[in-house]
C-alpha positions, 0 to 999 in steps of 0.5 A: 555516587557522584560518578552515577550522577554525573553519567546520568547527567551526560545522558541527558546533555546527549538526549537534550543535543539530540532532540535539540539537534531533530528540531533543527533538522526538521526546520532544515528538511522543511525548507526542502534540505534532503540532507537534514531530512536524510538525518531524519531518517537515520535517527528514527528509521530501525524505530520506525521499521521495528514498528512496522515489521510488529504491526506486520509480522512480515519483513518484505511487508515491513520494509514497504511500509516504512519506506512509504512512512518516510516518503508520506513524511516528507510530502506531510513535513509542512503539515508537522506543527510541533504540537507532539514530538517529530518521533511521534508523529512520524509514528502515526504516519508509519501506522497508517502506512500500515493500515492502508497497507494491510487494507490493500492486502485483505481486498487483494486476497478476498478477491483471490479467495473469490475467484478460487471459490469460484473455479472448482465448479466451472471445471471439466475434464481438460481442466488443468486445475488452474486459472490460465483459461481465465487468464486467457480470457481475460488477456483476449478481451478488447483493451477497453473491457480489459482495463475496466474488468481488471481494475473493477472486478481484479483490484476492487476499484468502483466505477467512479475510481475506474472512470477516473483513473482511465479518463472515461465516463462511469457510464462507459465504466459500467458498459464496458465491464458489462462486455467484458463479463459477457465475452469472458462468459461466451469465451469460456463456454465455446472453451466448454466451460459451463456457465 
């Protein structure tokens, strides 16, 4: 029985010299030491990566978003106040990871569900079944219309986070994606397309 007590024992000195240990290292890493935060990272990163890949249930998807976990942890490490343990805070942030990961992936594969909705009945008979005359189309337009079309109708981006991201006016936002859907439609109606 002493043995047990006295292995049970040892394990709490190791679990106390550890979390003794990440308070350092999170004082360390907050004064901008890569090393301690490296530690960090070794300590919590299987935990973290194992959450995410559960949340995910994909490998690829689970290893982004644990590297953006920890890259969000070291830009918020000033904001860590040590109300909750290091570990669950950083679980917070893993989860978030996720979620705006997830978010991002959903818009993504609706807008590809649209756009695959969409091409069955604009097909003709030289049609071979895919989207490069869109694509084609698209590549073709003026370089303004173009990154407006792709950022407002591809990725989903509103016209004040276009306006934003290209330096323009959402007024010019909304002008220019309005030519490029006008010349998208006339180029896909001299290529025989219906509109």
């Amino acid at each position: 029985m002493a043995a047990g007590a006295a292995a049970g024992d040892a394990v709490t000195a190791v679990t106390e010299q550890g979390l003794a240990d990440e308070l350092e290292w999170v004082e360390r890493a907050r004064q901008a030491d890569t090393s301690a935060f490296e530690s960090l990272y070794r300590l919590h990163v299987d935990k973290i990566y194992g959450l995410c890949l559960r949340m995910t249930g994909n490998a690829s998807e689970a290893e982004d978003c644990t590297q953006d976990a920890f890259i969000q942890a070291w830009r918020k490490l000033a904001k860590f106040r040590g109300d909750s343990a290091f570990s669950s805070w950083l679980h917070r942030i893993a989860v978030n990871a996720v979620l705006v990961r997830m978010r991002k992936s959903r818009r993504e594969q609706d807008r590809i569900q649209a756009v695959t909705d969409i091409s069955p009945a604009a097909k003709t008979v030289g049609d071979s079944g895919n989207l490069e005359d869109l694509q084609k189309a698209v590549d073709e337009l003026p370089a303004g219309a173009r990154r407006v079309f792709v950022l407002h109708a591809v990725y989903g981006y509103s016209h004040d986070e276009t306006s934003s991201m290209l330096g323009i006016a959402v007024g010019t936002s909304k002008a220019q994606l309005h030519r490029a859907k006008r010349l998208l439609a006339q180029q896909l109606k001299q290529n025989g397309y219906e509109s």
